[in-house]
N, C-alpha and C positions, 0 to 999 in steps of 0.2 A: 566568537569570544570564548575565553576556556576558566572556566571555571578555578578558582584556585584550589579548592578540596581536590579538587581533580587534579589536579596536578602535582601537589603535596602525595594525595594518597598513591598517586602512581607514581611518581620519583623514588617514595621512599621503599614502595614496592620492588622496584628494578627496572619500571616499566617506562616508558616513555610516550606520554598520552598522544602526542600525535602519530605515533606508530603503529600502535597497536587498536586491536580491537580487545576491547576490553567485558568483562561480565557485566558492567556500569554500561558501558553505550548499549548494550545489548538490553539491556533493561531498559534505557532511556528511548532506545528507537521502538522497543515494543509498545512504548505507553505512547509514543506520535504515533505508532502505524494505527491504534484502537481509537484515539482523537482522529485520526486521517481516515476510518470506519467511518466514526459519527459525520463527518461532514461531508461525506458520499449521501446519505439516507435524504436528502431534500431533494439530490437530483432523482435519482431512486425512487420517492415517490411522485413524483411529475411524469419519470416514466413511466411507471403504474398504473395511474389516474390516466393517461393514455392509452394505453394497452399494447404500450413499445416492450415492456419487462414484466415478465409474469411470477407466480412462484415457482413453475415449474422448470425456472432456470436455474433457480438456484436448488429446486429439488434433485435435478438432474446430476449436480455434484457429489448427491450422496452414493452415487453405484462406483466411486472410487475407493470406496468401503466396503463394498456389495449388496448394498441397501437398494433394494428396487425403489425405482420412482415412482411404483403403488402403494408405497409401504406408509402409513401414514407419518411416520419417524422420516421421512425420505426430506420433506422441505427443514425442518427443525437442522437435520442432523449437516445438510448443503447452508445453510446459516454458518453453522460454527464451524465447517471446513473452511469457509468463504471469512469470516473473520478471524479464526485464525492462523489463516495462510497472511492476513493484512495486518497480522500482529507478530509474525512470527518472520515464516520467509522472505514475504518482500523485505520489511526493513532492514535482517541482514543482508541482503545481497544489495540493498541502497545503501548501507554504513560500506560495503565492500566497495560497490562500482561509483559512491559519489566523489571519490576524488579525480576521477575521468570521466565524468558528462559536464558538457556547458551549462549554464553560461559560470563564470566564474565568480562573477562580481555576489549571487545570490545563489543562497542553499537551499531556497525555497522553488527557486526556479529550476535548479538540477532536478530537485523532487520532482518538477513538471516534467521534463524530460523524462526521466527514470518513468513515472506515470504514465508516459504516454507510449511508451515503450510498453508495460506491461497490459495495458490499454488495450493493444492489438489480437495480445492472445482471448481477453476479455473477450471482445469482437464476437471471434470465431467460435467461445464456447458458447456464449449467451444468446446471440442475433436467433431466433428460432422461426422463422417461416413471416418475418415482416415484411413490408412491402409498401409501398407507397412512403404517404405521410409517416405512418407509425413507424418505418424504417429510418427514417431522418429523425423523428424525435427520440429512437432509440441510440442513433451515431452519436447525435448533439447532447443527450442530458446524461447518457452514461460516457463520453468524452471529456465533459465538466465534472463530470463525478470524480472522476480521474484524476482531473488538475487538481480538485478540491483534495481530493488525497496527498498527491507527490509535494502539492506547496505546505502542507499543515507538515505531512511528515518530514520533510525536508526543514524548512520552520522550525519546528521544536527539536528537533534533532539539536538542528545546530545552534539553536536556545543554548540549553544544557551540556553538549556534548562538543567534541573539536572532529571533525573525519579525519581519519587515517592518512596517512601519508605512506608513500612504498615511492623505492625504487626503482624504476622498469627501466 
């Protein structure tokens, strides 16, 4: 559903809201990706309280900075890479790629899609020497974490905002 300020403010702009990507969707996808944060943290902590996800996963994203993973700034600083990559890049590259992922009928469900997609790199960074059980509650509550993200951001995206239309 498209908003009519949206549509006014971007008609009289030059722009054409379903076209473009605009500083408005950009805005609006970031505030679903930071909602689509909050509602990963419950699967998050069930993997936790199991000992599937530790802090040292997410400290381990600080040395993309050069932050050693001894450094006590190392988990604090892997937070806010890891937040705001979920507020930042994923959502633009979902306002980009959701007008080509299924299913059609729901934006919420692209989001899952989109999600599960990003899901796998997830996987490979965080999975850290699990095994057994702790290994399946790690696939199973950061896989939901997942969907809990791509359906809210997808969701509110498409709340507020219309995705892009292109040509190809």
């Amino acid at each position: 559903m498209s908003n009519s300020s949206e549509t006014a403010s971007e008609t009289e702009s030059g722009g054409n809201s379903s076209r473009n990507i605009t500083p408005r969707k950009l805005v609006i996808a970031g505030g679903a990706g930071f909602v689509g944060i909050l509602a990963m943290l419950p699967f998050f902590a069930v993997a936790y309280t199991f000992g599937a996800l530790t802090p040292v996963a997410f400290a381990s994203l600080s040395e993309l900075v050069g932050i050693s993973t001894t450094s006590p700034w190392a988990f604090p600083v892997g937070v806010i890479l890891f937040v705001g990559a979920g507020m930042t890049m994923l959502p633009i590259l979902f306002v980009s790629l959701a007008g080509f992922l299924p299913p059609e009928r729901s934006l919420g469900l692209r989001g899952v899609a989109f999600a599960t997609i990003v899901w796998t790199g997830f996987f490979f960074a965080f999975e850290i020497d699990q095994s057994g059980v702790t290994f399946w509650v790690f696939v199973v509550t950061t896989l939901l974490a997942h969907f809990a993200y791509g359906y809210v951001l997808g969701s509110l995206f498409g709340r507020y905002a219309r995705v892009p239309s292109y040509d190809v």
